[in-house]
C-alpha positions as CSV (number, residue, x, y, z in Angstrom):
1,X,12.0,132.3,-276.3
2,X,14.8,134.3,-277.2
3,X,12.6,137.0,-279.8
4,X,9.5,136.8,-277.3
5,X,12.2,138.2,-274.5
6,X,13.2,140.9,-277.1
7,X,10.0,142.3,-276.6
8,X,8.8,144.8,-274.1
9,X,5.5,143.3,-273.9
10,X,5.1,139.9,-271.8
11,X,2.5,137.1,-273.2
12,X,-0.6,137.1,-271.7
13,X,-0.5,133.5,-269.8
14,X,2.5,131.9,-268.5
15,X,1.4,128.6,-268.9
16,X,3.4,126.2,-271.0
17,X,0.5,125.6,-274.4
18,X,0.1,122.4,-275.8
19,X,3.2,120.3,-277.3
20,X,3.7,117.4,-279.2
21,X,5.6,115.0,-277.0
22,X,5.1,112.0,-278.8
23,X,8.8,111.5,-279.8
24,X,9.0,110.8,-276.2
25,X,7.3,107.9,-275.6
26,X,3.6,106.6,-276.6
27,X,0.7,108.4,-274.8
28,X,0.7,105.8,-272.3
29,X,3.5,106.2,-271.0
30,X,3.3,110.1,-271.3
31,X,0.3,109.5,-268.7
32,X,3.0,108.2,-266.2
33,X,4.8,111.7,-266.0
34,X,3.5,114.3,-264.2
35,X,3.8,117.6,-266.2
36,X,6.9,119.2,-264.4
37,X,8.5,115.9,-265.3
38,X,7.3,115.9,-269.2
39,X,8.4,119.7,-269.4
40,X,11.7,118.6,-267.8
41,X,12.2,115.7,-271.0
42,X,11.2,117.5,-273.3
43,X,13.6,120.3,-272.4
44,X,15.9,118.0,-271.7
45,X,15.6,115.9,-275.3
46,X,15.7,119.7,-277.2
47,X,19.4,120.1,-275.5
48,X,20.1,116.8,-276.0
49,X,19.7,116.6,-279.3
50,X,21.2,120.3,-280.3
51,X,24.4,119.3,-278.1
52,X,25.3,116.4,-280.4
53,X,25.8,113.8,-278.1
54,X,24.6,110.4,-278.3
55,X,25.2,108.5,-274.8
56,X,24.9,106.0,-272.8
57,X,27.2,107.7,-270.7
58,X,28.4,105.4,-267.9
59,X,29.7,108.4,-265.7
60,X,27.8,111.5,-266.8
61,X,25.5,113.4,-264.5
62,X,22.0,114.7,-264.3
63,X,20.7,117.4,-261.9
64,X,17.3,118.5,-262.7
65,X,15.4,120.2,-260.3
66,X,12.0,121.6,-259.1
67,X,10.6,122.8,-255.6
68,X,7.7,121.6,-255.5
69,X,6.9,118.1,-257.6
70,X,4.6,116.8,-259.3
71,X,1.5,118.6,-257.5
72,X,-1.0,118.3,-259.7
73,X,-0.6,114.6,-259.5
74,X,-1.4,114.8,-255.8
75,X,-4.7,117.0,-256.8
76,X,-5.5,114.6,-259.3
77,X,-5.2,111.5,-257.0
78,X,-6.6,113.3,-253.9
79,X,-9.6,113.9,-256.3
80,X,-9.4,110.2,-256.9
81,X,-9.2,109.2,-253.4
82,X,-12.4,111.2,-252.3
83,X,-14.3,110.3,-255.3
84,X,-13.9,106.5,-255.6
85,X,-11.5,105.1,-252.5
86,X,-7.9,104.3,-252.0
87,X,-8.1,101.3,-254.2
88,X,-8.6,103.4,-257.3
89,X,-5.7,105.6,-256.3
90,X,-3.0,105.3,-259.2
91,X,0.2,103.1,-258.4
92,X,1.9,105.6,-260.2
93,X,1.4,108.1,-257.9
94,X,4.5,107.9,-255.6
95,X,6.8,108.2,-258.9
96,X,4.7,110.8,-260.9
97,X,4.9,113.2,-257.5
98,X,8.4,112.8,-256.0
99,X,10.8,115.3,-256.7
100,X,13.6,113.4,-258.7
101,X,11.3,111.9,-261.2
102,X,12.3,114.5,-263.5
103,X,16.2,113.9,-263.2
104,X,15.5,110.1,-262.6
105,X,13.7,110.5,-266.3
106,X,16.7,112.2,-267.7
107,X,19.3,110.0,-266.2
108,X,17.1,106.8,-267.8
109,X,16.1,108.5,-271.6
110,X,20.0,109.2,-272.3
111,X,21.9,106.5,-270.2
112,X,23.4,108.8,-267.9
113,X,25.0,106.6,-264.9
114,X,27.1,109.0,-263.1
115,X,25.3,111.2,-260.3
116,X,21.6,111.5,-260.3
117,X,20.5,114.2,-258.1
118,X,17.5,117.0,-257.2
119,X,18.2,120.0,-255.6
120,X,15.1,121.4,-253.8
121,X,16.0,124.6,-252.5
122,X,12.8,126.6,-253.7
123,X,13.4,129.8,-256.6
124,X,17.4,129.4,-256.4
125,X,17.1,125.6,-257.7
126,X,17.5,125.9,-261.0
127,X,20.4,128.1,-260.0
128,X,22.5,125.9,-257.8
129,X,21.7,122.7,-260.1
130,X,23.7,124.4,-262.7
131,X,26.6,125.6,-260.4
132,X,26.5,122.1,-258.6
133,X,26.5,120.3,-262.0
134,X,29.8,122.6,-263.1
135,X,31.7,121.7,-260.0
136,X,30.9,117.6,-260.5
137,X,32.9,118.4,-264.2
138,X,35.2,121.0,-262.6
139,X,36.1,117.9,-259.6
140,X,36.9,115.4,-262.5
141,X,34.1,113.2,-261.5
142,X,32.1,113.9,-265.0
143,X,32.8,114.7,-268.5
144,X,28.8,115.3,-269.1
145,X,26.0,116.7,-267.2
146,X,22.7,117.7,-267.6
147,X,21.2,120.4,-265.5
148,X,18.5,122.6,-265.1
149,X,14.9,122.9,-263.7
150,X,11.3,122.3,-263.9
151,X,8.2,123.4,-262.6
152,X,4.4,123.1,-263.4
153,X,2.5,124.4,-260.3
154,X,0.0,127.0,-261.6
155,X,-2.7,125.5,-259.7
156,X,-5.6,126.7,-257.6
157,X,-4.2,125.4,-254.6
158,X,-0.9,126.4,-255.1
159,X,-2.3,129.9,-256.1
160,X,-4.1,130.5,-253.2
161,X,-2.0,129.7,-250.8
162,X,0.8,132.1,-252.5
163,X,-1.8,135.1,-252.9
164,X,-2.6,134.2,-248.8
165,X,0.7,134.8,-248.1
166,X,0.9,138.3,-250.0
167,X,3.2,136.9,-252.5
168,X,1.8,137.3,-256.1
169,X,0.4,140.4,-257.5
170,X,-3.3,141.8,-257.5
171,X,-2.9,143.2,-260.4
172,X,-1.7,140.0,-262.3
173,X,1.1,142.6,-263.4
174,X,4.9,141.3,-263.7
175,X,7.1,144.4,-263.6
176,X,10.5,143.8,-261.4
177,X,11.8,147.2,-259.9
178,X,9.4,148.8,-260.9
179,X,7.9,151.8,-258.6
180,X,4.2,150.5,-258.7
181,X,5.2,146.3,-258.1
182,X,2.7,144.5,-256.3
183,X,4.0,140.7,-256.3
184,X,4.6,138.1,-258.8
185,X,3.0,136.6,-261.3
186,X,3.2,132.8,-261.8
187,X,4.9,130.8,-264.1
188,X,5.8,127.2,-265.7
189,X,8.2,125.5,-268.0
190,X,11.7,124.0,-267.5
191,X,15.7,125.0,-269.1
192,X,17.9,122.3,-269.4
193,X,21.6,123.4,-270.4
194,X,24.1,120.3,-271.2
195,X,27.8,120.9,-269.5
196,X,31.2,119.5,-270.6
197,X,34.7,119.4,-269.5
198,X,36.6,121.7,-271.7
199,X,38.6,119.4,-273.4
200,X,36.3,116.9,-273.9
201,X,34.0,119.2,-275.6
202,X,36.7,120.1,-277.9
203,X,37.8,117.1,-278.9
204,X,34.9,116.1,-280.0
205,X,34.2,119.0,-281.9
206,X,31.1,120.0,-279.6
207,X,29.2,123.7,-280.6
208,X,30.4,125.6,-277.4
209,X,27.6,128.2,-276.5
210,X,29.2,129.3,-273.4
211,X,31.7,129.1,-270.3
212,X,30.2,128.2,-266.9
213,X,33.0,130.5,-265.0
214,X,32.0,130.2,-261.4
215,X,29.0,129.2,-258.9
216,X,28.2,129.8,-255.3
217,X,25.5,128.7,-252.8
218,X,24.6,130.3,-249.3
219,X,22.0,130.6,-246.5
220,X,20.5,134.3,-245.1
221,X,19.7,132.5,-242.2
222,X,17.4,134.6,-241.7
223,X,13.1,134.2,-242.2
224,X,11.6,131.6,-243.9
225,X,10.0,133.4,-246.5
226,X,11.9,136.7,-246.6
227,X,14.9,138.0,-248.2
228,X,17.4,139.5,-245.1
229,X,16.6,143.4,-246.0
230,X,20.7,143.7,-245.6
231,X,21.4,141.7,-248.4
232,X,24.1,140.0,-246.6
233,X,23.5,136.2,-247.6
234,X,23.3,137.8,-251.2
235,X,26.2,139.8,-251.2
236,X,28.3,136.6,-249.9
237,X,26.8,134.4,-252.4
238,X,27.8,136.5,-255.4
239,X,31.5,137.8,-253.7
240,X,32.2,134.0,-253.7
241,X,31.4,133.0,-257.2
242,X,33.1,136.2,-258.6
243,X,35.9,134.4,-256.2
244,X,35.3,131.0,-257.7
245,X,35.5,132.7,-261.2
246,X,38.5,134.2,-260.9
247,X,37.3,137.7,-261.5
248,X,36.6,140.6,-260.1
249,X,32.9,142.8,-260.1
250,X,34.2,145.1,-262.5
251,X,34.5,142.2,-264.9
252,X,30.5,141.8,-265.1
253,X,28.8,143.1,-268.2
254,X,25.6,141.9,-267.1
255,X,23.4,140.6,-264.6
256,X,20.6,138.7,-264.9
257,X,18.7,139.3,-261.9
258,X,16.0,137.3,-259.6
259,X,13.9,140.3,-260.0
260,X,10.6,138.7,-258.6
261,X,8.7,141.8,-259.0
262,X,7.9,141.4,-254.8
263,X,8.7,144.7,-253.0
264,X,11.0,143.2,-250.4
265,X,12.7,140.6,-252.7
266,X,13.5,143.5,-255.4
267,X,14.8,145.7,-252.9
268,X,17.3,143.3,-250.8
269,X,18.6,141.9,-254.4
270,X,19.5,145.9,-255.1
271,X,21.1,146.3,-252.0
272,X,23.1,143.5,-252.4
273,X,23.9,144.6,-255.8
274,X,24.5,147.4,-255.2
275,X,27.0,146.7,-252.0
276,X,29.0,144.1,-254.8
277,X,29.3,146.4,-257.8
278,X,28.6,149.8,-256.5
279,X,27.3,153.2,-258.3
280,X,28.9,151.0,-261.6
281,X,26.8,147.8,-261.3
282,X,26.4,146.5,-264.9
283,X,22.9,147.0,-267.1
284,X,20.3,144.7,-265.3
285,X,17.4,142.9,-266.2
286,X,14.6,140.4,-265.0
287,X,13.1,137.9,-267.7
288,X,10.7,137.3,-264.8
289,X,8.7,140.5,-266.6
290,X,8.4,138.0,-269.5
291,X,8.1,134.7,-267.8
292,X,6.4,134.7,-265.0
293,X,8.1,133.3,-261.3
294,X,8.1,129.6,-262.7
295,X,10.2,128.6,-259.2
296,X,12.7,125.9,-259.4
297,X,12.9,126.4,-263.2
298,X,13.3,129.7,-263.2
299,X,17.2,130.0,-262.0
300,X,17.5,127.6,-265.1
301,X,15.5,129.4,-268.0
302,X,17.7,132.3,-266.9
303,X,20.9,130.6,-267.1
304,X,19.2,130.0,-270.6
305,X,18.9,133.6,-271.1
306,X,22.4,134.5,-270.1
307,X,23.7,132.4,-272.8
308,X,21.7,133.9,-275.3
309,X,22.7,137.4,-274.4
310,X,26.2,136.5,-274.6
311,X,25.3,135.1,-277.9
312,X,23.3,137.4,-279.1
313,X,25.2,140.7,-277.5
314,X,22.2,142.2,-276.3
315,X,20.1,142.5,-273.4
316,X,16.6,142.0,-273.0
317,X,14.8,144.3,-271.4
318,X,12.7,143.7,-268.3
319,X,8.8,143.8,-269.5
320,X,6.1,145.3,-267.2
321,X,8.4,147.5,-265.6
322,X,7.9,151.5,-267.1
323,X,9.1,153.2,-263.9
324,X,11.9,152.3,-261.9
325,X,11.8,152.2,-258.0
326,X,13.6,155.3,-257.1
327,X,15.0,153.3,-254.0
328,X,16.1,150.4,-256.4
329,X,19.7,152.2,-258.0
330,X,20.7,150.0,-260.3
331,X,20.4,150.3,-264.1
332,X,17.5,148.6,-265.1
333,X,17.0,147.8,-269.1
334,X,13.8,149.0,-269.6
335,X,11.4,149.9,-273.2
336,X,13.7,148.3,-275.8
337,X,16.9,145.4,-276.3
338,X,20.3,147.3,-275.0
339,X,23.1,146.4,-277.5
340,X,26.6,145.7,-275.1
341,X,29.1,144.2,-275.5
342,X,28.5,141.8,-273.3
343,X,31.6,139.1,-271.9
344,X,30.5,137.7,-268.6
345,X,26.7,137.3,-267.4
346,X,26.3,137.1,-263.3
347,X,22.6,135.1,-263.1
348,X,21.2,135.1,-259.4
349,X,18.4,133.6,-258.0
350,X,16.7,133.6,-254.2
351,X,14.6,131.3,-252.8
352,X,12.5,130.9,-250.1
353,X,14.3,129.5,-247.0
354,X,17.3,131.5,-247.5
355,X,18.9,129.9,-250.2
356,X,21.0,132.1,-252.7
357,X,22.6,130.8,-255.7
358,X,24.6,132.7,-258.5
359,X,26.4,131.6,-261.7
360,X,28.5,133.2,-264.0
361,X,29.1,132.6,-267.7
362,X,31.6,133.7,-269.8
363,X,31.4,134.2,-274.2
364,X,32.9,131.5,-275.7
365,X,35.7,133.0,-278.5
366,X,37.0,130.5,-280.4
């Protein structure tokens, strides 16, 4: 993922190809996850495995999101249901469509008994399930959690009734801030990060990718579908994790923005931006250009990203876009990677509803 985002052109399709899952589970009982579930394992099962840890874990968490479900489940079944009556309608259907099957899933594959939980609050999801993961370790409550997001929704029905609405681009274009954006474009997949207590990452002689420095979570209160044109709920949201982080805006090298490539969602995230940081806001960029919107999972595969840049100490730059919205000031990285040096990473996300969520992560220096 990491050298398909240091390029400044996107894939063509933002659907998740074909994988082998069979380490997983026999296909039988790969037939009993619907495929925001399966994306959310086998996310899940790569971190897992890369973090060293071996479980069962009596007390450690899992928050894995989504905002929608399993929704191709329901299409399938509906189909089902029409075709050849409700007694040929799959018993598995309840479990493969509900929301928590993903983190339910998790929690089961690695013995993970401590809190079990799904955020649904639309595109910030992934977002708060990391920052609401943090705070169960930062509380004492866990030494381990899982947390991330998951989505697989790039169905007709889905489809249409985003393009109804005037959400998602005519021109099948992704390119945030840019002058000439028309929508998004949608995506699929799930990110999965593992978190750890400090200490107890140490002592055990975990790889340490990253700090998780600070999270917040608040409300526009405002329209159901759009962002408050102030920014205020956004502004508040990322004041208070810079607050919860113990630093202040000048202390951001980067920010890894929503960047939806909507024209009202771009706009209010740049006002708020720019009301936090000022005419000094840090380098910016939206992986959305590469990715797709991919909903509840994208907050996570861009808490993902973050960590990469801090690793990597450079920034990606935002595909699609060419021409930056002269009403957008901020300083979009554009064309090419953007070598920084590169300590803290703000990542935001917006959702539908309202809901604003941002994170911060700091480089781990041993």
């Amino acid at each position: 993922m990491w050298e398909a985002l240091c390029q400044d052109v996107a894939p063509a399709s933002k659907r998740i190809g074909e994988f082998d899952a069979s380490h997983l589970g026999n296909a039988k009982e790969l037939r009993r996850f619907d495929p925001f579930a399966l994306y959310a394992l086998m996310a899940a099962d790569e971190a897992w495995r890369s973090s060293g840890l071996e479980g069962p874990y009596e007390d450690a968490g899992s928050i894995v999101t989504t905002g929608i479900g399993g929704l191709q489940t329901v299409l399938d079944q509906d189909a089902v249901l029409m075709a050849r009556g409700p007694d040929r309608v799959s018993p598995f259907l309840v479990p493969m469509l509900m929301p928590n099957a993903a983190t339910a899933a998790v929690s089961m594959r690695f013995g993970l008994g401590g809190p079990c939980e799904t955020v649904t609050t639309a595109c910030a999801a992934g977002t708060h399930a990391i920052g609401n993961a943090a705070r169960l370790i930062a509380s004492g409550r866990c030494d381990i959690a899982v947390a991330g997001g998951a989505e697989a929704v790039i169905v007709e029905l889905a489809e249409a009734g985003f393009r109804n609405m005037t959400a998602l681009s005519n021109t099948g274009l992704s390119r945030p801030f840019d002058v000439d954006r028309d929508g998004f474009v949608m995506g699929e997949g799930a990110g999965i990060l593992i978190l750890e207590d400090w200490d107890y990452a140490h002592e055990r002689g975990a790889t340490i990718l990253a700090e998780v420095i600070g999270a917040a979570s608040t409300a526009d209160a405002h329209h159901i579908t759009a962002p408050d044109p102030s920014g205020r709920g956004a502004v508040r949201c990322m004041n208070l994790a810079l607050a919860d982080a113990n630093i202040t805006a000048q202390d951001v090298s980067h920010i890894n923005a929503h960047g939806t490539s909507t024209p009202l969602n771009d706009y209010a995230e740049s006002v708020a931006v720019h009301q936090v940081f000022g005419d000094e806001a840090p380098p910016t960029t939206s992986i959305k250009g590469h990715l797709g919107h991919s909903l509840a999972a994208a907050g996570a595969l861009e808490g993902v990203a973050s960590v990469l840049t801090l690793q990597n100490q450079l920034i990606p730059p935002t595909a699609g876009t060419t021409v930056i919205d002269p009403e957008v000031h901020l300083d979009v990285v554009i064309g090419e990677p953007r070598k920084a040096d590169v300590d803290i990473v703000l990542s935001n996300s917006f959702g539908f509803g309202g809901h604003n969520g941002s994170v911060i992560f700091r480089r781990y220096v041993d």
